[in-house]
Structures are given as structure tokens and as C-alpha cells.
C-alpha positions as CSV (number, residue, x, y, z in Angstrom):
1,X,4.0,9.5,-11.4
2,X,4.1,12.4,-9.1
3,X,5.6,12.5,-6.1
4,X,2.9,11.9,-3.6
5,X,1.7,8.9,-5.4
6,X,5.2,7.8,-5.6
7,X,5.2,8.2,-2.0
8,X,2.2,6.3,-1.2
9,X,3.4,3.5,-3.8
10,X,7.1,3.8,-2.0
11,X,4.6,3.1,1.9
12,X,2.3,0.2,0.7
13,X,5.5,-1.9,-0.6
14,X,7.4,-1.1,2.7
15,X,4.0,-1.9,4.1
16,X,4.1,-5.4,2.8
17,X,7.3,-6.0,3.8
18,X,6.7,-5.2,7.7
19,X,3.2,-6.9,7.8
20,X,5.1,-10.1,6.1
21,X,7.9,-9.6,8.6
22,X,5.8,-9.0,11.3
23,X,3.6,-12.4,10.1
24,X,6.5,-14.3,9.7
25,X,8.4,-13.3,13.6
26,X,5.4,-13.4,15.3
27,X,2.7,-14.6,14.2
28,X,-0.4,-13.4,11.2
29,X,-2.7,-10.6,12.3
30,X,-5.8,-10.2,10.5
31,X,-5.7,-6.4,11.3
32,X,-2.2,-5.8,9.8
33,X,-3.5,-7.7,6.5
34,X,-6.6,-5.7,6.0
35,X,-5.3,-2.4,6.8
36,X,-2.2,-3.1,4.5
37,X,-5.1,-3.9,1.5
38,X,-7.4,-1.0,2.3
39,X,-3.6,1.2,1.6
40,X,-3.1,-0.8,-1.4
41,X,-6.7,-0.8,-2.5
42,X,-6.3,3.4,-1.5
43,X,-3.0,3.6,-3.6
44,X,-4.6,2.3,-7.0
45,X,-7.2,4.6,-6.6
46,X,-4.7,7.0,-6.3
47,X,-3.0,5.9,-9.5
48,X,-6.2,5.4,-11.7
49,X,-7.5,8.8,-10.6
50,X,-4.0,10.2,-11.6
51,X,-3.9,8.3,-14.5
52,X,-7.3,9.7,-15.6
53,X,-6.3,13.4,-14.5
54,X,-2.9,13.5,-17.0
55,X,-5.1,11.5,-20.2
């Protein structure tokens, strides 16, 4: 895994853990949810198109 998808693997966990954190203090926020799925939904493109560019 190169080190920009490693990156962007490394922001949508820490992602999930502030949008949880965030849910959790002070209250769910539909925003914060779907933005944090469009970056994972982003990242696995990232990682399929990576996987696809090494095989």
C-alpha cells in the first residue's frame, strides 16, 4: 500500500473516531455521517484502483 492510500486509509479511521466522538458528546449529525462514508466509499476506490494498477 503506498503511502497516499495509507494516508487516506490512516484519515477515514481517525475520521470515524471523531464523527463517533462527536455523535456520542454532542449529539448525531447526518452531515458528519455522510461525508465520513463518501471518504470511505472514496478510499476503497482508492484501494481497488490501486489494487488493479500493481496486478
Amino acid at each position: 500500500m503506498p503511502g497516499s492510500t495509507k494516508a487516506m486509509a490512516a484519515l477515514t479511521v481517525g475520521g470515524l473516531v471523531l464523527v463517533t466522538a462527536y455523535s456520542v458528546t454532542i449529539g448525531s449529525s447526518g452531515w458528519l455521517w455522510f461525508a465520513w462514508v463518501v471518504l470511505m466509499l472514496v478510499t476503497i476506490g482508492a484501494l481497488i484502483a490501486r489494487g488493479t494498477e500493481e496486478g
